[in-house]
C-alpha positions as CSV (number, residue, x, y, z in Angstrom):
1,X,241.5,121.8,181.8
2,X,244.3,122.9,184.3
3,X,242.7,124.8,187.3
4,X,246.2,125.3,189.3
5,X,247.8,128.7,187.6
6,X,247.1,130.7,190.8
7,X,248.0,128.2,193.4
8,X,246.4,125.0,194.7
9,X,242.4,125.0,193.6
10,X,240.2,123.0,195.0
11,X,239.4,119.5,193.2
12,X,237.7,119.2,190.3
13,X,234.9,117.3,191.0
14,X,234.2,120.4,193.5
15,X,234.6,123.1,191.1
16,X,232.0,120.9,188.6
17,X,229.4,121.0,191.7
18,X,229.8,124.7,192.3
19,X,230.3,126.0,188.6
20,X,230.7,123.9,186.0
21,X,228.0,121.2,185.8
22,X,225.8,123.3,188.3
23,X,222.6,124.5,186.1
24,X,219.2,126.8,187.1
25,X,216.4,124.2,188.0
26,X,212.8,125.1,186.9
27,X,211.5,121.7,188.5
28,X,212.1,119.7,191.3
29,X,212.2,116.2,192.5
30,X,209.6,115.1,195.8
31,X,212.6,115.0,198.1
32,X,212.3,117.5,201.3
33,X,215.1,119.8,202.6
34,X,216.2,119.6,206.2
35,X,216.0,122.5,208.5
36,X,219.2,122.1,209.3
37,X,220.4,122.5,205.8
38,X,218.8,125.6,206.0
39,X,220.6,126.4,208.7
40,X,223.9,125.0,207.4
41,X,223.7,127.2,204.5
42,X,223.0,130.3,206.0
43,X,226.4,129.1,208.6
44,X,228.7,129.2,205.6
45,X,227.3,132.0,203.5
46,X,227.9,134.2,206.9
47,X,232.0,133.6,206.7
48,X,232.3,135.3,203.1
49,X,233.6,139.2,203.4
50,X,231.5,141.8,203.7
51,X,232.1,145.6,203.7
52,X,233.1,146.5,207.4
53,X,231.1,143.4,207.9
54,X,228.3,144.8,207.8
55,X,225.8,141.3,206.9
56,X,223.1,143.0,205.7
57,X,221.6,140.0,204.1
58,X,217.7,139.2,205.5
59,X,216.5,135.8,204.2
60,X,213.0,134.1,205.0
61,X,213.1,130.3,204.2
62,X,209.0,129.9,202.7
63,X,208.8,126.3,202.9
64,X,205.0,125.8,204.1
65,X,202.3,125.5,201.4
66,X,200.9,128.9,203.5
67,X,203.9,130.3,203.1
68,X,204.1,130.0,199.4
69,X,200.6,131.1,198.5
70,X,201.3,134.1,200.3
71,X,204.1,134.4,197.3
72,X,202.2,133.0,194.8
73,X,200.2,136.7,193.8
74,X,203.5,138.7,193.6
75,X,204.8,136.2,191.3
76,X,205.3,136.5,187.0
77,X,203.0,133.4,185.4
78,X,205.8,131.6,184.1
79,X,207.6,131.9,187.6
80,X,204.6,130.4,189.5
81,X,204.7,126.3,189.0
82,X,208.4,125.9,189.5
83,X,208.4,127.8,192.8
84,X,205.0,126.1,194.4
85,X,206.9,122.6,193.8
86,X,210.4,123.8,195.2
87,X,210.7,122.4,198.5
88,X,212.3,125.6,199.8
89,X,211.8,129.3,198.3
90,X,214.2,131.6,199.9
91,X,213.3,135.2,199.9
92,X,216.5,137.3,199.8
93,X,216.4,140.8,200.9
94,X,218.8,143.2,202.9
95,X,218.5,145.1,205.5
96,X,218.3,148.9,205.6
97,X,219.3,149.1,209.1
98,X,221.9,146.9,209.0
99,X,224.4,149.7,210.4
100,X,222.4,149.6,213.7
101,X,224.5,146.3,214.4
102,X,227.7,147.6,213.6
103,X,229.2,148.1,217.0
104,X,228.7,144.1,217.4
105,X,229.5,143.0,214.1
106,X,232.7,145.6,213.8
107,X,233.8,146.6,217.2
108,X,237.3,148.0,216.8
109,X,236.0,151.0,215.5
110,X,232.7,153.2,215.2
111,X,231.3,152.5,211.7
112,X,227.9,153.2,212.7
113,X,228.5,156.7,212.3
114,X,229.6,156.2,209.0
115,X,226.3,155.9,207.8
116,X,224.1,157.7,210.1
117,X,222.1,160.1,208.4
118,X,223.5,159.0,204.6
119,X,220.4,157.7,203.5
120,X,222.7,157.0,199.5
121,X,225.4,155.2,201.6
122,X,222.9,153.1,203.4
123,X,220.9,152.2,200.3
124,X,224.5,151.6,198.3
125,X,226.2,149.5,200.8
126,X,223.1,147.5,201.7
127,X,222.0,146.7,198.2
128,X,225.9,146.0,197.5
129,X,226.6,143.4,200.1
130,X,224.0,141.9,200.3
131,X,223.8,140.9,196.5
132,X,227.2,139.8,197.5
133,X,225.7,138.0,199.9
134,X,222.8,136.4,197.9
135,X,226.0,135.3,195.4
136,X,227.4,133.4,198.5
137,X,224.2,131.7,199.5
138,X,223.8,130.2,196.2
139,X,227.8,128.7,196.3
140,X,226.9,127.7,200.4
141,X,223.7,125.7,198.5
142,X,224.8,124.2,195.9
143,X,228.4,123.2,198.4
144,X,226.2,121.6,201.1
145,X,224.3,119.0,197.4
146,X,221.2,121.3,196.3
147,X,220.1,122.7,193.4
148,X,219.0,126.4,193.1
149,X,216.7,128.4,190.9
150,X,217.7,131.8,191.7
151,X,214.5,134.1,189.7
152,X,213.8,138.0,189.2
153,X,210.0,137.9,187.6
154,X,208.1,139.2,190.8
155,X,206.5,142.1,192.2
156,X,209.2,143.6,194.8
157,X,206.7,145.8,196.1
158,X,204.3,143.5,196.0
159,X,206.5,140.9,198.4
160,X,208.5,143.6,200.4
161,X,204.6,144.5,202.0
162,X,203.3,140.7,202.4
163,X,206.8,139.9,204.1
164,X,208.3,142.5,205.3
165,X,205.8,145.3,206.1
166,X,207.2,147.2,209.3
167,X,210.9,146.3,208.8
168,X,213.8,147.9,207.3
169,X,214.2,144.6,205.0
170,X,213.8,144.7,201.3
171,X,213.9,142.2,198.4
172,X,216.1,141.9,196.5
173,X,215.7,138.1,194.4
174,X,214.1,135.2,195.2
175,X,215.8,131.6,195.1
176,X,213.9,128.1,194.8
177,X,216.4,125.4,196.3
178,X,216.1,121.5,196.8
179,X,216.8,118.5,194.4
180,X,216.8,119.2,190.9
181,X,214.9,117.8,188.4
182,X,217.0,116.8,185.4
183,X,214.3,116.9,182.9
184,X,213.3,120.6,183.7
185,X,216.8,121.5,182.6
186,X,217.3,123.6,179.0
187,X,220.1,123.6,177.0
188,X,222.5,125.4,178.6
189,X,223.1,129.3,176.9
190,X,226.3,130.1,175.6
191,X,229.4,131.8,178.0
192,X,231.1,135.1,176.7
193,X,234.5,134.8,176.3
194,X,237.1,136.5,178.0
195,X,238.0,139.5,175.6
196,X,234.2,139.6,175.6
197,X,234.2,140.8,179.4
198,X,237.3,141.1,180.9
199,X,240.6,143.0,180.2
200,X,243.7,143.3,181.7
201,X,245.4,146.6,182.3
């Protein structure tokens, strides 16, 4: 298939790693994930546009077998083995305070006082943005050579207090990343087609 109608799209073999070929992994292969992979990620997710940039994505990396049994009780049955072998869970929530940081993130003018006070603004533009940001940590993983398992099946409320009790944070999805385990893999489930859920106008 021809991937250059808009102008010049990156090679193949990368569009096949981030798209194509790239699957959901519900089991994973005994192979650890680097700190500094971590780090990497969260480096190139952080360069994608945000509104006013306002980066209200939160993430806690639960890598420790602590750490994950602390998750395990706020997660649905069938969500529980996959994540307590993933090397890495990655909590992903956004922050409701995000606008506090607004004079540093977006300096040329005073956005703060855009939301200020506008409790549905702050709710919108966090949730918005920072699902927008969870969809760029998942391209930055699977980029950087890892699999993801990106999962709803859990207990927001039940997370938000074990993790993020006295913050402004709040969950939004949770992500299992490392090496994936080919045999865990389905069948993959069929793609709408474009009339299906697209137009043009």
């Amino acid at each position: 298939m021809a991937w250059d109608h808009c102008g010049k799209a990156i090679p193949e073999a990368a569009l096949r790693q981030l798209f194509l070929d790239a699957r959901t992994y519900n089991g994973w292969l005994d192979k650890p994930v680097p700190d500094e992979c971590l780090r990497d990620i969260v480096d190139l997710m952080k360069m994608a546009p945000t509104s006013a940039n306002c980066q209200p994505v939160r993430i806690l990396f639960l890598k420790s077998k602590e750490a994950r049994e602390r998750l395990r009780p706020h997660l649905m049955e069938t969500n529980v083995d996959k994540t307590m072998s993933a090397p890495v869970t990655a909590i992903l929530g956004h922050d409701l305070e995000f606008y506090e940081r607004l004079p540093r993130y977006f300096p040329h003018t005073d956005a703060k006082s855009w939301f200020e006070g506008n409790a549905p603004l702050i709710e919108e533009t966090a949730f918005r943005n920072g699902t927008l940001q969870a969809g760029y940590f998942l391209i930055a993983a699977r980029a950087l050579g890892l699999d993801c398992g990106p999962m709803s099946g859990f207990d927001a409320d039940g997370v938000n207090r074990e993790f993020f009790a006295g913050t402004s944070t709040r969950v939004n999805f949770l992500c299992n990343i490392g090496f994936g385990d080919p045999e865990s893999l389905f069948e993959r489930s069929p793609r709408p087609a474009f009339e299906e859920i697209a137009g043009i106008l």
